[in-house]
N, C-alpha and C positions, 0 to 999 in steps of 0.2 A: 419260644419261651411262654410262660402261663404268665398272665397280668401281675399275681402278685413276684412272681418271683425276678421278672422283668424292672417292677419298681422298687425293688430291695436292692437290685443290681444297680440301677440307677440311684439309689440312696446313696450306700458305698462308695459309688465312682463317686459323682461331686462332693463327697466330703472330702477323701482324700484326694483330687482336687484342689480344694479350699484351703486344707492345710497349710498353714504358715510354721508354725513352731513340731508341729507333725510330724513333718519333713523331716528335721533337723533330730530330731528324737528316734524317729525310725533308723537313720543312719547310723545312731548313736549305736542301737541295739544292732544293728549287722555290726558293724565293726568289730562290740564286744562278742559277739558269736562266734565270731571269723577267729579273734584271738584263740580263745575259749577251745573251738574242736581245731582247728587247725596248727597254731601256734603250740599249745603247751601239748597236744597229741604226741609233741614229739620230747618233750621232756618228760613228762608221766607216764607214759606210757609205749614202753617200748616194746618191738616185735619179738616176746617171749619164743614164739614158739624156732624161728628161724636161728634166734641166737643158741638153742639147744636141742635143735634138730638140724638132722646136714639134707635129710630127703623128703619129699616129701608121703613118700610111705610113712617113714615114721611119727612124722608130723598130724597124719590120720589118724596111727596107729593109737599114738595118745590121746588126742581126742575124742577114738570113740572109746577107749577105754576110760578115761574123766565122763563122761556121757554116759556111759553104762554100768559104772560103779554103784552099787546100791548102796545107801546110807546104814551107819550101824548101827547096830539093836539097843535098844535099851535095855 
C-alpha cells in the first residue's frame, strides 16, 4: 500500500474502533435494511413473472418483448 492510502486505512480502522454509540447506530441501520429488502420484498413485491407464466420460454418471451417495444410516437 502507498503511505497515504495506508494512513487513510489506518484512520478509518481506529475510528470505527473507538466507536461507542457508532456501534449501536450502524446496527440500527443493518437491521432497518434487512427489514426494508428482505422482509417487505415479500409483501410488495411479488414474483409477477412466475405467477403468469408456467415456462420459462415464455417468461423470456415476455421479457424481451417489454425490452424491445419501442415507445409511441407523438
Amino acid at each position: 500500500m502507498t503511505s497515504a492510502a495506508r494512513q487513510l486505512y489506518l484512520f478509518y480502522r481506529e475510528g470505527f474502533r473507538s466507536m461507542v454509540i457508532g456501534r449501536t447506530l450502524w446496527k440500527i441501520i443493518i437491521i432497518k435494511l434487512f427489514i426494508l429488502f428482505a422482509v417487505l420484498k415479500f409483501f410488495f413485491f411479488p414474483n409477477y413473472l412466475k405467477e403468469n407464466f408456467s415456462t420459462d420460454r415464455d417468461r423470456a418471451g415476455h421479457v424481451l418483448e417489454n425490452l424491445t417495444v419501442s415507445p409511441p410516437s407523438r
